[in-house]
N, C-alpha and C positions, 0 to 999 in steps of 0.2 A: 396737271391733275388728271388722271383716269375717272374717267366718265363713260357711262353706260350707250351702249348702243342696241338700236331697237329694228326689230321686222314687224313691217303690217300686213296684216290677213283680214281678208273677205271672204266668209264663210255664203252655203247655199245661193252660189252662183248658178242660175238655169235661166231657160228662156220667160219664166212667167216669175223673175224677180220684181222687185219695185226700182223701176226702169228710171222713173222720175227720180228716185234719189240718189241710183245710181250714176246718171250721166251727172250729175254736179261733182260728185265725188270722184269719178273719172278725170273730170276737168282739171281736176286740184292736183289729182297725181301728176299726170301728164305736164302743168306747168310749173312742179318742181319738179321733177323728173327723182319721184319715186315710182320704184318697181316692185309693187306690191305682188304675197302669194293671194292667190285667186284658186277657191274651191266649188271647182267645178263638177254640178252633178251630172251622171250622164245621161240617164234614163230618167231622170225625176217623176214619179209617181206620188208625192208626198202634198195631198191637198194643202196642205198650211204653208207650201212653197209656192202656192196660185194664189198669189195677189196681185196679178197685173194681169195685163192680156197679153198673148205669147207673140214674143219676138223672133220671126223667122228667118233672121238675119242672124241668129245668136251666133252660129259656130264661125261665120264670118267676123262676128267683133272677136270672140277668141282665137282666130287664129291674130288679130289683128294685136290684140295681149301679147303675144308669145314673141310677136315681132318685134313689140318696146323692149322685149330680154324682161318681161314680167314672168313668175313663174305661177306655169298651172299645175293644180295636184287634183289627182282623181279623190273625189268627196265619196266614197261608199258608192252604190250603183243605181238604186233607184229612190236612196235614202226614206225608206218603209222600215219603223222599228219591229224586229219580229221576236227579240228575245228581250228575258229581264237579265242577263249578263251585265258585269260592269266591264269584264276584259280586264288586261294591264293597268288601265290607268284607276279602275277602282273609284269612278267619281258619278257617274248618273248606271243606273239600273236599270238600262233597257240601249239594246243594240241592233242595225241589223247587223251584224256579222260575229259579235262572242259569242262561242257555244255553238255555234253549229258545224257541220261536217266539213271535212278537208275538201271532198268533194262539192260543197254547195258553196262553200266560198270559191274554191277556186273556178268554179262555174261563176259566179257574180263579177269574180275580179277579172277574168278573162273578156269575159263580157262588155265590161269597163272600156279595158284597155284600148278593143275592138271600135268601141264607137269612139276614143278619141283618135286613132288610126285612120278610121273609115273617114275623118273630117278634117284630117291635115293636121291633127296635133299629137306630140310628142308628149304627156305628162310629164312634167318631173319630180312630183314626190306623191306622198298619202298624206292624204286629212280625213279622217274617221270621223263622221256621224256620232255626236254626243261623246265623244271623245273616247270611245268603245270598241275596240276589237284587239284580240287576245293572239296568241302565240304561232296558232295556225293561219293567222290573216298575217305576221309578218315571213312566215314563210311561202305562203304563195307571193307575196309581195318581192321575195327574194327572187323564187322562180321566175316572174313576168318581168325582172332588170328594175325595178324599183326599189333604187336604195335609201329612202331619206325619207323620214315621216318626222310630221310636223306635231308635236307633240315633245309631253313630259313636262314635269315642273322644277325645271332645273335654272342654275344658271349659267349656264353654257351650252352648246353643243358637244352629245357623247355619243361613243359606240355602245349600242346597247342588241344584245339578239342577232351581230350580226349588221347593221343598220345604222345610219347616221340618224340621230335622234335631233332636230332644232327645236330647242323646245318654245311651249307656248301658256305663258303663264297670266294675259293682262289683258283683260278686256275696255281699259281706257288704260291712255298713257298716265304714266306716275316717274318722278325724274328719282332716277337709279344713279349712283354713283357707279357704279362698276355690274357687270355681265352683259349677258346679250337676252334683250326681253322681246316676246314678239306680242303685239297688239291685236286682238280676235274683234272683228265688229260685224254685226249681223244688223243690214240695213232694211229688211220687209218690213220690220216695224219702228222705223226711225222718223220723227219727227223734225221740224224746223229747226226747231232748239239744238235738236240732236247732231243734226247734219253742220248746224254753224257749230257747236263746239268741236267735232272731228277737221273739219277744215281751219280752226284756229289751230288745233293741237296738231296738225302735220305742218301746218306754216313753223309754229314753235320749237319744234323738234328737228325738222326737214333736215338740220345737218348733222342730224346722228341718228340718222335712218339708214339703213343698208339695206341689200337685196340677200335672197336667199345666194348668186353666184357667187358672191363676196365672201360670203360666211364660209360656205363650202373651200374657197380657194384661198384662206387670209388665213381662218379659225384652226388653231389644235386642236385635234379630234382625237381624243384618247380613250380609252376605257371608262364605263360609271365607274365612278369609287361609292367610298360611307359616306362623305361630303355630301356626295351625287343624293345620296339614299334618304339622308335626315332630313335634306332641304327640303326634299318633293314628299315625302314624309308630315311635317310640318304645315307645306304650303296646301299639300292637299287638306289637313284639319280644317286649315283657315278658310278655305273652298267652300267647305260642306258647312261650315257654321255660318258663315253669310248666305246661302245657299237656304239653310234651316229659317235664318230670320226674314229672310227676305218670302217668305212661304205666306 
């Protein structure tokens, strides 16, 4: 029987995370050997990112990520929203980077690229801030060798722009019979509760977890279709209307 398989993401990776909930959670992957994507910001400027006190060892634990073959993605650059742009994805209304200049993105993303270089790491894909940036952010993204953004609400991975699109549609696990779902969890504000249900729900799952090298090297990677279009169509409705009620 086909059964769904799933990637998990850690959103607002910097040095002033919530360190405490993060090394339990680190624990858990490590001893089932999931290779989760890790969005890492690089310049972080974004006070509601300083909940902890800074960890100056940080690009040391990341390059030490990169070496389990976990992947890292450049998260936006100092993740500061400056525009109400929703971008491509069309889901929150405010970005740093839809709507503004070829040049000031590609000044940000350069930037990016630069400090994860200057500290021994390699990115390998895009994770957008609020899930926000637009047409000229995936073409500097092209220019700087970054092909793969983590994103869309599909269920599969497609070419879209140019780009391998893996998409990311779930911010808790739910059991799919069929596609590829990646799991979004933002631990600054995670509780006991919160942290023992994500460590049951990767024990639970752990063996239909994959990594993003898998996906890239296993997954048919073809063109979006209409499929492609209704689904993320659809699932975005259902976004915004939980989105709404939850307000």
């Amino acid at each position: 029987m086909t059964r769904a398989t799933y990637l998990v993401r850690f959103d607002d990776i910097c040095p002033t995370m919530n360190w405490e909930s993060w090394d339990k959670i680190e624990e858990v992957l490590i001893s089932l050997n999931i290779k989760p994507l890790l969005a890492v910001v690089p310049n972080n400027q974004d006070e509601k990112l300083k909940v902890y006190r800074e960890n100056y060892e940080f690009w040391a634990r990341v390059r030490k990520w990169q070496s389990l073959g976990w992947s890292i993605a450049i998260h936006g650059y100092q993740h500061k929203y400056q525009t109400i742009e929703p971008g491509l994805m069309k889901l929150n209304k405010y970005s740093e980077f839809s709507g503004l200049s070829y040049e000031v993105q590609s000044k940000y993303l350069t930037n990016s690229l630069k400090i994860f270089k200057n500290n021994g790491i390699c990115p390998d894909l895009w994770i957008a801030p609020a899930h926000s940036f637009d047409k000229i952010t995936v073409k500097v993204l092209d220019e700087l060798g970054i092909k793969v953004i983590s994103d869309g609400f599909y269920t599969r991975p497609v070419e879209r722009l140019g780009m391998i699109w893996v998409p990311q549609q779930l911010w808790k696990f739910r059991d799919f019979s069929f596609g590829l779902w990646t799991v979004c969890y933002h631990l600054n504000n995670s509780n006991h509760i919160d942290l023992e249900k994500i460590c049951t729900d990767l024990n639970v799952f752990k063996d239909r977890i994959t990594s993003l090298e898998e996906v890239i090297k296993t997954k048919r990677i073809i063109a979006i279709n209409i499929f492609d279009t209704i689904f993320s169509y659809i699932w975005r409705k259902i976004l915004k209307l939980k989105m709404m009620i939850n307000r």
